[in-house]
PDB file of N, CA, C, O and CB in Angstrom:
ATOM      1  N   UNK A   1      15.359   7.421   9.689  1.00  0.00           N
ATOM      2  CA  UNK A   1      15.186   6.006   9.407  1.00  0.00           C
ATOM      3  C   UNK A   1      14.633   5.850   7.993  1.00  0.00           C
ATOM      4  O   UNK A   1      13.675   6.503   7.579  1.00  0.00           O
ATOM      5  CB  UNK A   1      14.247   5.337  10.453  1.00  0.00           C
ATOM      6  N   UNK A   2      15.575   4.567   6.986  1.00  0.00           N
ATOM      7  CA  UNK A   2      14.596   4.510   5.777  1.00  0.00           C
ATOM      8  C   UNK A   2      13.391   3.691   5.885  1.00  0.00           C
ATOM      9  O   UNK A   2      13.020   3.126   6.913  1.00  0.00           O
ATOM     10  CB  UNK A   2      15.273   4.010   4.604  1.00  0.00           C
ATOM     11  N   UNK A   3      12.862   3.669   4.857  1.00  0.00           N
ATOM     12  CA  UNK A   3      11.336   3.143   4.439  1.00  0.00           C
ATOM     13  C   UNK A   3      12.168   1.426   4.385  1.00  0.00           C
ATOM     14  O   UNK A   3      13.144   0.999   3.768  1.00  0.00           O
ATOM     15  CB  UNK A   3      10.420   4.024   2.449  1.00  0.00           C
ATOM     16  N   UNK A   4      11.287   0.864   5.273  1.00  0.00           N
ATOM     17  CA  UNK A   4      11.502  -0.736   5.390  1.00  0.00           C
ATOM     18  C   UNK A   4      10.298  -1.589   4.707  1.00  0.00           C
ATOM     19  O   UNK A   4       9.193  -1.384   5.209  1.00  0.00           O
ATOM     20  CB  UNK A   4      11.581  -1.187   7.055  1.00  0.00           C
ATOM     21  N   UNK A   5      10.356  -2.492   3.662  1.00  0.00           N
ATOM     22  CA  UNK A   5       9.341  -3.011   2.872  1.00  0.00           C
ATOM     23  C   UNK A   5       8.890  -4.164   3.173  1.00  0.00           C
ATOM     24  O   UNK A   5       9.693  -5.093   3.092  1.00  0.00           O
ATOM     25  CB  UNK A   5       9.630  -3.069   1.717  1.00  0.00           C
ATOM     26  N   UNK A   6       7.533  -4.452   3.593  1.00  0.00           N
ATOM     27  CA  UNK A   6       7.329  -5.232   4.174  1.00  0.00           C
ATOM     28  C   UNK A   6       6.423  -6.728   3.571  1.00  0.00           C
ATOM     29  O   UNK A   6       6.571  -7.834   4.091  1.00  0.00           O
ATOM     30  CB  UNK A   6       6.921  -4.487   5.064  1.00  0.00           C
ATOM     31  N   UNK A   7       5.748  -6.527   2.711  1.00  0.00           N
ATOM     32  CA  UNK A   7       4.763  -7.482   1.828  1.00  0.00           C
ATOM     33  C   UNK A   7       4.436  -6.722   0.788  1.00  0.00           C
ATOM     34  O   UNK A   7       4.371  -5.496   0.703  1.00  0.00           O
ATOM     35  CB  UNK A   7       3.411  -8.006   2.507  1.00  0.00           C
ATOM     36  N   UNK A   8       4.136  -7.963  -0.381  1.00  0.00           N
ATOM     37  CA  UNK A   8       3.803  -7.008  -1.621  1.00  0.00           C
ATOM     38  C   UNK A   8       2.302  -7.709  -2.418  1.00  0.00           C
ATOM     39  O   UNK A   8       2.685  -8.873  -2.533  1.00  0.00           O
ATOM     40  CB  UNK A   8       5.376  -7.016  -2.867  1.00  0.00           C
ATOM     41  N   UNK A   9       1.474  -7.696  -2.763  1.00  0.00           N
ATOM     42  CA  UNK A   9       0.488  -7.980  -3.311  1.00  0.00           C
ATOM     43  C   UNK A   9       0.168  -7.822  -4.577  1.00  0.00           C
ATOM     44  O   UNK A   9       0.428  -6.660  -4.888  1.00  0.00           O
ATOM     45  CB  UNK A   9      -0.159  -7.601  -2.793  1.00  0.00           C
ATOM     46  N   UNK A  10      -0.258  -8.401  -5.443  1.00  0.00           N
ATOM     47  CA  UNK A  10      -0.380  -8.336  -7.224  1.00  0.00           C
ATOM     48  C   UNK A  10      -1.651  -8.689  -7.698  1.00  0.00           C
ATOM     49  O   UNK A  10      -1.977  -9.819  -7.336  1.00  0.00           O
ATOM     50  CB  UNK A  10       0.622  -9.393  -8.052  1.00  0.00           C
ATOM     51  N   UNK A  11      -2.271  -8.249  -8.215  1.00  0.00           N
ATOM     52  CA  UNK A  11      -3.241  -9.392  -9.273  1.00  0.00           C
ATOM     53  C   UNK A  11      -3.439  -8.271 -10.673  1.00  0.00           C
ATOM     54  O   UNK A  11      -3.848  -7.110 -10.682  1.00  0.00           O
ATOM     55  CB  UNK A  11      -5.309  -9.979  -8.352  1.00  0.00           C
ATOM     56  N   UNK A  12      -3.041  -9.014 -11.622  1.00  0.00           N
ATOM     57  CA  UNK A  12      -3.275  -8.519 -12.830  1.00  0.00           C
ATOM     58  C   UNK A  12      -2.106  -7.117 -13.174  1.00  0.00           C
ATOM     59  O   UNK A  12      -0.931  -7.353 -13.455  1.00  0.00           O
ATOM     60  CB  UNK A  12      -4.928  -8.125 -12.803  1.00  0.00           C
ATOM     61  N   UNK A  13      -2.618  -5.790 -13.098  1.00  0.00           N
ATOM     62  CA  UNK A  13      -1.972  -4.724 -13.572  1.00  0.00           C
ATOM     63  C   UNK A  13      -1.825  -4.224 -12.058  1.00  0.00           C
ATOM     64  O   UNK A  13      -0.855  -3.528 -11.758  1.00  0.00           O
ATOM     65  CB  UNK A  13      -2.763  -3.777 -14.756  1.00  0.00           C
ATOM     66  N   UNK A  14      -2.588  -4.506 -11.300  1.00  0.00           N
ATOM     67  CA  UNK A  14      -2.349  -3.525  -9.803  1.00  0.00           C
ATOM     68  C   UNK A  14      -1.394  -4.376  -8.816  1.00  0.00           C
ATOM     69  O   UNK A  14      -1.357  -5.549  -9.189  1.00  0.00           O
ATOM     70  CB  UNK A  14      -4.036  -3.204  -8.823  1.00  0.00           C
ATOM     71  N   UNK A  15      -0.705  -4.161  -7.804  1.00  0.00           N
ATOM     72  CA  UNK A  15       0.305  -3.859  -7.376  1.00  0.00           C
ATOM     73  C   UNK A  15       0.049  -3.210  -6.210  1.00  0.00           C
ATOM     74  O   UNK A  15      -0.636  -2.194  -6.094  1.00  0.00           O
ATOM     75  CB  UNK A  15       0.974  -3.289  -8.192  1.00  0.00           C
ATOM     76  N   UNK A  16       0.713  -3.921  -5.183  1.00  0.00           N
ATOM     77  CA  UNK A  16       0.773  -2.800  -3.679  1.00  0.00           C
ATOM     78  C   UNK A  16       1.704  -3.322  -3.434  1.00  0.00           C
ATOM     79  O   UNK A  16       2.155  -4.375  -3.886  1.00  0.00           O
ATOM     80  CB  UNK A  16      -0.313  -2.688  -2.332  1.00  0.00           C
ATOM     81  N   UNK A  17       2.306  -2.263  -2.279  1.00  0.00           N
ATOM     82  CA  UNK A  17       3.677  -2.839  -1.548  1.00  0.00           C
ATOM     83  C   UNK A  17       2.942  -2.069  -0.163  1.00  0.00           C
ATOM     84  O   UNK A  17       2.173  -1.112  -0.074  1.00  0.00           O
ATOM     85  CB  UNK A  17       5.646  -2.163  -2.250  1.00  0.00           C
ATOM     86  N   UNK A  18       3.688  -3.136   1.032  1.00  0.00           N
ATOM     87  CA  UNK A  18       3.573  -2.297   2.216  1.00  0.00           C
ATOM     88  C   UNK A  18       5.002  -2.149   2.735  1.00  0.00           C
ATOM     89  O   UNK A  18       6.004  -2.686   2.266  1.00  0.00           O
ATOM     90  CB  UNK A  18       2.584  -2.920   3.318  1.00  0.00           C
ATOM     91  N   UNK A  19       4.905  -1.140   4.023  1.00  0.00           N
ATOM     92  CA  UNK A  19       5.971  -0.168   4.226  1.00  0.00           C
ATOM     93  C   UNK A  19       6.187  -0.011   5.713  1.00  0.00           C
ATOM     94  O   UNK A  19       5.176  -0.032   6.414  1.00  0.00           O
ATOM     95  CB  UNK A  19       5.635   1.198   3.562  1.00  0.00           C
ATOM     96  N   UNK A  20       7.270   0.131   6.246  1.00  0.00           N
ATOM     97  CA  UNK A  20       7.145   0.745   7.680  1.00  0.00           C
ATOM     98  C   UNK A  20       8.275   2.130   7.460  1.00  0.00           C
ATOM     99  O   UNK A  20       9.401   2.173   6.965  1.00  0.00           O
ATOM    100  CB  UNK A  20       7.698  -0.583   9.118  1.00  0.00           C
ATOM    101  N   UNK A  21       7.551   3.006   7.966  1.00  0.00           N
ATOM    102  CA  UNK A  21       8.996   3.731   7.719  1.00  0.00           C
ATOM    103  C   UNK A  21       9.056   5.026   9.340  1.00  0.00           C
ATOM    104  O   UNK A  21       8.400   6.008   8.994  1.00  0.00           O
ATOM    105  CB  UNK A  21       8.913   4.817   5.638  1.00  0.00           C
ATOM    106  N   UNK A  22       9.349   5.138  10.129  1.00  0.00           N
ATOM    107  CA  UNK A  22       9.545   6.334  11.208  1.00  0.00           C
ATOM    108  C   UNK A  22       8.483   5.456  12.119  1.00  0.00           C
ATOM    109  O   UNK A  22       7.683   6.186  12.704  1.00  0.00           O
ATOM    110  CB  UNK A  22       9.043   8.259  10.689  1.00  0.00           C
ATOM    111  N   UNK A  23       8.356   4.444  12.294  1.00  0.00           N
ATOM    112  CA  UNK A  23       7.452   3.614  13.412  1.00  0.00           C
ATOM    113  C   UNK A  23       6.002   3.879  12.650  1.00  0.00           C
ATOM    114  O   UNK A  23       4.921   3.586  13.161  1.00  0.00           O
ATOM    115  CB  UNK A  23       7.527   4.346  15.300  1.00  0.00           C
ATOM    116  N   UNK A  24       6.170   4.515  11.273  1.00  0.00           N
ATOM    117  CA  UNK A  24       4.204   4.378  10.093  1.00  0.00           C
ATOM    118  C   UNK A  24       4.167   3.490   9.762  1.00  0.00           C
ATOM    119  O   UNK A  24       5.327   3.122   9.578  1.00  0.00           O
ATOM    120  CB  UNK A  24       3.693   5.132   8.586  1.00  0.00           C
ATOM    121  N   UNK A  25       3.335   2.571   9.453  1.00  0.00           N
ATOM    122  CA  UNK A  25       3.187   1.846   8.417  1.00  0.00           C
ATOM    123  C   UNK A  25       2.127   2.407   7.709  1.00  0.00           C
ATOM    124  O   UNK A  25       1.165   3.049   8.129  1.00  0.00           O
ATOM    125  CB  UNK A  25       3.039   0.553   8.707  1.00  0.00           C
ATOM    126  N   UNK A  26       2.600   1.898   5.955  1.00  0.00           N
ATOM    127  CA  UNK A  26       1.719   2.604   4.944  1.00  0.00           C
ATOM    128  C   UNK A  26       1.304   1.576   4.150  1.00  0.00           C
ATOM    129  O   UNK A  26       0.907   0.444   4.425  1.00  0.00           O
ATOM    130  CB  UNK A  26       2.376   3.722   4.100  1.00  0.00           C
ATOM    131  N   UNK A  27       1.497   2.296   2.871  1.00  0.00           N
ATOM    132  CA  UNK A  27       1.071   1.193   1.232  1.00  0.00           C
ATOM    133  C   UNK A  27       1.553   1.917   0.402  1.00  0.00           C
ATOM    134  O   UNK A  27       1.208   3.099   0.415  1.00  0.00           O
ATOM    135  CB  UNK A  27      -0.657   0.842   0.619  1.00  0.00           C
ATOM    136  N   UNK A  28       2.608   1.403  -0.698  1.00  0.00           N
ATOM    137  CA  UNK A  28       2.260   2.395  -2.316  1.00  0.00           C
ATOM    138  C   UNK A  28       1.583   1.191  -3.209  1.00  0.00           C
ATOM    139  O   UNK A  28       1.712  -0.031  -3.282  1.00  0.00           O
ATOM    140  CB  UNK A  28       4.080   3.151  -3.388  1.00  0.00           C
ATOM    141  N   UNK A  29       0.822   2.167  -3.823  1.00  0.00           N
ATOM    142  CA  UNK A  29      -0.079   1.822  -5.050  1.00  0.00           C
ATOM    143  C   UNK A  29       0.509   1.753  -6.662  1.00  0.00           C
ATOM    144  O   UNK A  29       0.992   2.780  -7.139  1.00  0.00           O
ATOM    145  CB  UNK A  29      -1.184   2.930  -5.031  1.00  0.00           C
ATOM    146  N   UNK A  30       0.469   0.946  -7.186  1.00  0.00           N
ATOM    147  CA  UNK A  30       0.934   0.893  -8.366  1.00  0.00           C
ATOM    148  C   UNK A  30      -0.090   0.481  -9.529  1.00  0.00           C
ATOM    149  O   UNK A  30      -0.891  -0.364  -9.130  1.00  0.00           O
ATOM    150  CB  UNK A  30       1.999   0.067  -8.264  1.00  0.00           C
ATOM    151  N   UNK A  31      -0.253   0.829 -10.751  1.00  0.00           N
ATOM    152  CA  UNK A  31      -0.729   0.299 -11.658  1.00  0.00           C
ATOM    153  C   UNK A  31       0.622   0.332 -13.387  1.00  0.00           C
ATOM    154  O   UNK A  31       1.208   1.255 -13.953  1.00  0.00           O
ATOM    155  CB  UNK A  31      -2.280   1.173 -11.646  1.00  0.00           C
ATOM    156  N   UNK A  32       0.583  -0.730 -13.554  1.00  0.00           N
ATOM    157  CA  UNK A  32       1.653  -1.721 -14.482  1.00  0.00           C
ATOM    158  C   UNK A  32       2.988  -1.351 -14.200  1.00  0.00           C
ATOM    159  O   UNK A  32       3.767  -1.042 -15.102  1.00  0.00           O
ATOM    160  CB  UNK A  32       1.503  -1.585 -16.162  1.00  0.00           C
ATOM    161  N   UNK A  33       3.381  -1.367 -12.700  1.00  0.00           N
ATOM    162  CA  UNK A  33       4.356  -0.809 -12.309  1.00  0.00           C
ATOM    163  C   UNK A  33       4.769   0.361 -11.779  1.00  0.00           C
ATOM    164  O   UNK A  33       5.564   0.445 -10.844  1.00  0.00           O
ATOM    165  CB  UNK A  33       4.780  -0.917 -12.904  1.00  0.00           C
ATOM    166  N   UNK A  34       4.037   1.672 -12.586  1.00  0.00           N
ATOM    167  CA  UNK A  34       3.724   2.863 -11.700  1.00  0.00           C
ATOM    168  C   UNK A  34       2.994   3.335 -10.558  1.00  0.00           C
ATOM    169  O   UNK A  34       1.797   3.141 -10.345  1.00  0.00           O
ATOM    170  CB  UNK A  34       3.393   3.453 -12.236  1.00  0.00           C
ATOM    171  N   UNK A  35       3.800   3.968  -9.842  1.00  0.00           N
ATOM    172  CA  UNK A  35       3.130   4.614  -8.450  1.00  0.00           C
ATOM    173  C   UNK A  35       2.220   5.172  -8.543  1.00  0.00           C
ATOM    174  O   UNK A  35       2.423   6.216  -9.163  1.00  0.00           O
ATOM    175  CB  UNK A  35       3.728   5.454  -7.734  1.00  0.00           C
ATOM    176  N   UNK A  36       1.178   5.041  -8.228  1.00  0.00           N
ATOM    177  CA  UNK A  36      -0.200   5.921  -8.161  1.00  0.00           C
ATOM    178  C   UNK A  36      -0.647   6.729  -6.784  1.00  0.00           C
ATOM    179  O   UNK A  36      -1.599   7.510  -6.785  1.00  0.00           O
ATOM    180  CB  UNK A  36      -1.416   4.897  -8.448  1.00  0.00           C
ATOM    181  N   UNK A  37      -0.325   6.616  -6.312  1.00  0.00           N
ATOM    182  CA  UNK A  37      -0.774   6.671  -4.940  1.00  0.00           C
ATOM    183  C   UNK A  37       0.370   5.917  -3.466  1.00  0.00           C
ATOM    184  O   UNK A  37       0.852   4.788  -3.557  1.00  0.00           O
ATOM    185  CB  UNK A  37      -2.298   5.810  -5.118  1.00  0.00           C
ATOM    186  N   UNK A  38       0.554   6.666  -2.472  1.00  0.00           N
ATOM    187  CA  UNK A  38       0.924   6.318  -1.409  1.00  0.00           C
ATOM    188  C   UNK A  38       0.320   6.726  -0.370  1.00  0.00           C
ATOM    189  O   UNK A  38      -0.089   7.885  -0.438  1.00  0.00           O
ATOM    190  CB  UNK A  38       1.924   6.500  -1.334  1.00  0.00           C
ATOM    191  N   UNK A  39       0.074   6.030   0.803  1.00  0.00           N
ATOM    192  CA  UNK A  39      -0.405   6.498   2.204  1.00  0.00           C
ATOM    193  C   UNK A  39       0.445   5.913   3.233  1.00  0.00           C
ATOM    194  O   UNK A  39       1.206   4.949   3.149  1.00  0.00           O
ATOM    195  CB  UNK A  39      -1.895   6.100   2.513  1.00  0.00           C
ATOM    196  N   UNK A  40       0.125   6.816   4.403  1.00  0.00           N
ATOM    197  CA  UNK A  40       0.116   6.112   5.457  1.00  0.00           C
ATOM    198  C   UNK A  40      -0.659   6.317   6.571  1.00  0.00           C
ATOM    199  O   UNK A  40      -1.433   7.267   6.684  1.00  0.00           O
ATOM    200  CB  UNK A  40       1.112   6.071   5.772  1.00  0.00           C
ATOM    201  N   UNK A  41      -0.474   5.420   7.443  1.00  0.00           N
ATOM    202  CA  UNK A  41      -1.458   4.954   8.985  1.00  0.00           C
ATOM    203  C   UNK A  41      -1.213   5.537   9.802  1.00  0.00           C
ATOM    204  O   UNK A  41      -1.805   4.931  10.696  1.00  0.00           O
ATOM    205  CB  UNK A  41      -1.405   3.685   9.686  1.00  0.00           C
ATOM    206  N   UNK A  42      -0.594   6.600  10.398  1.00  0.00           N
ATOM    207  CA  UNK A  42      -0.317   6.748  11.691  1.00  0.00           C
ATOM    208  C   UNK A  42      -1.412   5.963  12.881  1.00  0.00           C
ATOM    209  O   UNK A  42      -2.634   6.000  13.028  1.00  0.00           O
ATOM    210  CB  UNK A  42      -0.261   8.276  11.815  1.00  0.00           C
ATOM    211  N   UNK A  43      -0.700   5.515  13.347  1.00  0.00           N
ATOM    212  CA  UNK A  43      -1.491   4.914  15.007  1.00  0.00           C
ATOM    213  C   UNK A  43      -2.157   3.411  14.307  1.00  0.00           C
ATOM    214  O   UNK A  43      -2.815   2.553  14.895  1.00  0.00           O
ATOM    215  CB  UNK A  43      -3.278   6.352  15.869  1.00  0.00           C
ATOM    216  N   UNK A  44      -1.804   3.438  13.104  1.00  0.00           N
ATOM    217  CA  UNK A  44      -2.637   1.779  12.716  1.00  0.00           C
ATOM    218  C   UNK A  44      -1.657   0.983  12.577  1.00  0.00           C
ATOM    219  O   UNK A  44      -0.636   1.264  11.949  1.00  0.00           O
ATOM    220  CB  UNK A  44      -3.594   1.556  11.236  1.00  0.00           C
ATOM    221  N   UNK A  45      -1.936  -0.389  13.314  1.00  0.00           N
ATOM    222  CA  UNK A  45      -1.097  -1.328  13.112  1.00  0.00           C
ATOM    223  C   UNK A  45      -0.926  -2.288  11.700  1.00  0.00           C
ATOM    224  O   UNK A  45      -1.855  -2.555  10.937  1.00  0.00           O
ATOM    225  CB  UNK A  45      -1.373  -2.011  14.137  1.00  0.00           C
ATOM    226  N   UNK A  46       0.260  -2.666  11.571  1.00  0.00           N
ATOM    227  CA  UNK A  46       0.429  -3.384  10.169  1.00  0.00           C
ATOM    228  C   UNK A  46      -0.511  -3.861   9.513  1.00  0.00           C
ATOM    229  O   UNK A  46      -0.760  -3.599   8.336  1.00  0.00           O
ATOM    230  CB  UNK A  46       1.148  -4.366  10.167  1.00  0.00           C
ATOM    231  N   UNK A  47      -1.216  -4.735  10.351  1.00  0.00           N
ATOM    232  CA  UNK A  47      -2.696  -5.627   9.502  1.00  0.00           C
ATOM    233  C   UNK A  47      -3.518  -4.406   8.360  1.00  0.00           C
ATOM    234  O   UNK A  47      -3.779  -4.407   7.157  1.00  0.00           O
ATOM    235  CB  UNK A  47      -4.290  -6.214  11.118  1.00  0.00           C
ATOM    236  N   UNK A  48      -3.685  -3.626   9.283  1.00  0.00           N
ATOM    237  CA  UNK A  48      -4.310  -2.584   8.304  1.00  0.00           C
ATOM    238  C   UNK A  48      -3.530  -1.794   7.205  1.00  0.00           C
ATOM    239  O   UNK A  48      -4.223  -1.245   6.348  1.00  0.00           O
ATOM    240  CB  UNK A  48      -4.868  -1.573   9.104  1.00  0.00           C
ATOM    241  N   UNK A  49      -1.936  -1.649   7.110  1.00  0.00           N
ATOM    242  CA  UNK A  49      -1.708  -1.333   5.577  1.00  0.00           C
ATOM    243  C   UNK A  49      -1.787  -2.735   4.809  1.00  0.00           C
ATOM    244  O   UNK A  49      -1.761  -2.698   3.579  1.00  0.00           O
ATOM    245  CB  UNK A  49      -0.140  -0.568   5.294  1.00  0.00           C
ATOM    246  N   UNK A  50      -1.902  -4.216   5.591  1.00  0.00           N
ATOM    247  CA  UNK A  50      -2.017  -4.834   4.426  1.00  0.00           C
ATOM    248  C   UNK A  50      -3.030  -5.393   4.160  1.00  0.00           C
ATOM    249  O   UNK A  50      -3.089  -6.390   3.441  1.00  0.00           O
ATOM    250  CB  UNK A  50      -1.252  -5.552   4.235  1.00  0.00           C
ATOM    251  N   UNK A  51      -4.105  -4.769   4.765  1.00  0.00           N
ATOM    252  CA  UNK A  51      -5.941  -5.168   4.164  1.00  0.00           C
ATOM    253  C   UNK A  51      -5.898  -4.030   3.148  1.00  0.00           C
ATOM    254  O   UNK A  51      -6.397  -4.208   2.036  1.00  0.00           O
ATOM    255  CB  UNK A  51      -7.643  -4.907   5.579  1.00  0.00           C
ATOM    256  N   UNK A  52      -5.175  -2.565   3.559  1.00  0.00           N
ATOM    257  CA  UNK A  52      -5.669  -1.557   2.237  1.00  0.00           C
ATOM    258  C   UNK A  52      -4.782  -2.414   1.044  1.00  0.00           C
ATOM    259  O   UNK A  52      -5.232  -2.326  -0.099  1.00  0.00           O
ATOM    260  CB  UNK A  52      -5.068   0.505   2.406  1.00  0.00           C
ATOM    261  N   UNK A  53      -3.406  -3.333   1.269  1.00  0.00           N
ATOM    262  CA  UNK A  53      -2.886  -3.330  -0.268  1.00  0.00           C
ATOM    263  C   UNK A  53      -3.694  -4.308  -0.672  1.00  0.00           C
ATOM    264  O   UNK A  53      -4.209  -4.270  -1.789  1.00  0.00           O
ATOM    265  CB  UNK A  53      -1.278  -3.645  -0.629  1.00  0.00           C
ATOM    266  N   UNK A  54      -3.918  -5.371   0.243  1.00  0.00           N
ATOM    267  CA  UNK A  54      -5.087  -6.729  -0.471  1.00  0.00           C
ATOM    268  C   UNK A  54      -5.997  -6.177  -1.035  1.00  0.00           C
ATOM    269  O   UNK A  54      -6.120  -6.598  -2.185  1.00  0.00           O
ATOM    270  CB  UNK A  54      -5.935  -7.792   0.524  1.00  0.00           C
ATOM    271  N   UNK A  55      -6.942  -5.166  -0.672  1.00  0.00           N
ATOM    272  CA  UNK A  55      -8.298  -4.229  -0.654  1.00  0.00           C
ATOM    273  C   UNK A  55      -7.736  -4.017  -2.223  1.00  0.00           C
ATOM    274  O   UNK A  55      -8.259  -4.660  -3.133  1.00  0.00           O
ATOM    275  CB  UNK A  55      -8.514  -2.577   0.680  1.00  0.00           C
ATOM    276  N   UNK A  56      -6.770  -3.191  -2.455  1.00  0.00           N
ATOM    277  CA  UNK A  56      -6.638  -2.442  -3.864  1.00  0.00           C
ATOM    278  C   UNK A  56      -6.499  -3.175  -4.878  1.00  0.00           C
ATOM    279  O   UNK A  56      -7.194  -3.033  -5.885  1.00  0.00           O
ATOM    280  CB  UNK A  56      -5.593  -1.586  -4.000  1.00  0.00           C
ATOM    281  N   UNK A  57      -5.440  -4.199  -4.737  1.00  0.00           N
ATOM    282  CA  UNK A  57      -5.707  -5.060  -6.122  1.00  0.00           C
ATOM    283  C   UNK A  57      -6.781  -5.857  -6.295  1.00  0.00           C
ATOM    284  O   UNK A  57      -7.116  -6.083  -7.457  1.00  0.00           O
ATOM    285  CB  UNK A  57      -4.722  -5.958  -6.401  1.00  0.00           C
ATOM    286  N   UNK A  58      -7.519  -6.429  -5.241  1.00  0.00           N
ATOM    287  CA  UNK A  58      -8.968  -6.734  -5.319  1.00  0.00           C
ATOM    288  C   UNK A  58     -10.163  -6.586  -5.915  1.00  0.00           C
ATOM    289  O   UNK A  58     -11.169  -7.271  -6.106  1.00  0.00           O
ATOM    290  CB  UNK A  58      -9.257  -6.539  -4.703  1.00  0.00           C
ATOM    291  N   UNK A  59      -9.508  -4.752  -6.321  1.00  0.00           N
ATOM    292  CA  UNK A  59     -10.799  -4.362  -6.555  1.00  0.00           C
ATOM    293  C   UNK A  59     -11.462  -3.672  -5.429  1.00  0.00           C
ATOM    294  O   UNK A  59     -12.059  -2.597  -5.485  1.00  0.00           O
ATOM    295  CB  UNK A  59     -11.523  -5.451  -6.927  1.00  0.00           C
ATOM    296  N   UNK A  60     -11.343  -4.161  -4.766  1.00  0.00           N
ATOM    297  CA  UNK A  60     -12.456  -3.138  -3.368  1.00  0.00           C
ATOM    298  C   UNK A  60     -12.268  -1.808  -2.868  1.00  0.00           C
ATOM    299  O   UNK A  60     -13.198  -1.045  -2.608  1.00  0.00           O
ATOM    300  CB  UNK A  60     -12.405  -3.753  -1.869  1.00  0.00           C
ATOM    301  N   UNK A  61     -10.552  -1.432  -2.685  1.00  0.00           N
ATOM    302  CA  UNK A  61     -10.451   0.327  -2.692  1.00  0.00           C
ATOM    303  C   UNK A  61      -9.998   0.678  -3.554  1.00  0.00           C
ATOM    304  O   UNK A  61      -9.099   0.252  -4.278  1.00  0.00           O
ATOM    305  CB  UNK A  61      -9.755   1.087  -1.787  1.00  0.00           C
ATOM    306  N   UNK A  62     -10.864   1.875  -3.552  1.00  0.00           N
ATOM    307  CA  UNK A  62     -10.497   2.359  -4.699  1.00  0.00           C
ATOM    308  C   UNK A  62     -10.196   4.192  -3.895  1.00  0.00           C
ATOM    309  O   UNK A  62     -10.753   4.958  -3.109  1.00  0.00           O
ATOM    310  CB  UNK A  62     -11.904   2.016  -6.092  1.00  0.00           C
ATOM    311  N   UNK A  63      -8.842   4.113  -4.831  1.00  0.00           N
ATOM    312  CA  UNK A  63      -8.059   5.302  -4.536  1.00  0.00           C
ATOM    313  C   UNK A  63      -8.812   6.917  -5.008  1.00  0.00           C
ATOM    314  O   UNK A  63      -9.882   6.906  -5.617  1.00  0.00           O
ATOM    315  CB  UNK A  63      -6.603   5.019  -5.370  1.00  0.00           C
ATOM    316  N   UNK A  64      -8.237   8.023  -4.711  1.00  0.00           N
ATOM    317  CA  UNK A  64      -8.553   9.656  -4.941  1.00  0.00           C
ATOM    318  C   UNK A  64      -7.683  10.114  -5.717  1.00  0.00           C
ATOM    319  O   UNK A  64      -7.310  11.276  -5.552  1.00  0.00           O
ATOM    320  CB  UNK A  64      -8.526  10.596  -3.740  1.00  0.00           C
ATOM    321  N   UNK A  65      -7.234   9.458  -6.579  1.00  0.00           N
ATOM    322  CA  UNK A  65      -6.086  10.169  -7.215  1.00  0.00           C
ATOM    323  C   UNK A  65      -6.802  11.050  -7.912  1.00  0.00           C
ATOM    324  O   UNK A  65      -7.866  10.876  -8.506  1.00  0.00           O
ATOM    325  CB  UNK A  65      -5.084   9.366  -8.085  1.00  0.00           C
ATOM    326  N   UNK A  66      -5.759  12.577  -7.734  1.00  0.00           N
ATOM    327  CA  UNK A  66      -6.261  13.555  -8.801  1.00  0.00           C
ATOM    328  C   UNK A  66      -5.644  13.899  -9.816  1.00  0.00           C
ATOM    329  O   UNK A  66      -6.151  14.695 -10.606  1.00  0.00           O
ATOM    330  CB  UNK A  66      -6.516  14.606  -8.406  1.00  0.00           C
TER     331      UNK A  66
END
């Protein structure tokens, strides 16, 4: 099954998209368009990939990128 896109969130340079893809739902992370980061939820329902994408451009999570 492909990755199905579900809501997208913006403010300023950051960027989220949410995702369902194999019955997951996730998030990718973007900053000025680039991917920074992707996750996903296993066992979490939608609301929660789209509090982490609200959360990120917010300001409030902040990602592990290495």
């Amino acid at each position: 099954m492909s990755e199905v896109f579900l809501s997208e969130y913006m403010d300023g340079e950051r960027t989220a998209k949410t995702f369902l893809e194999n019955g997951c739902y996730g998030a990718i992370f973007f900053v000025d368009g680039k991917e920074v980061a992707r996750e996903s939820y296993p066992g979490k329902a939608e609301i929660w990939a789209e509090n982490a994408a609200e959360n990120y451009v917010m300001g409030i999570k902040v990602l592990n990128e290495s």
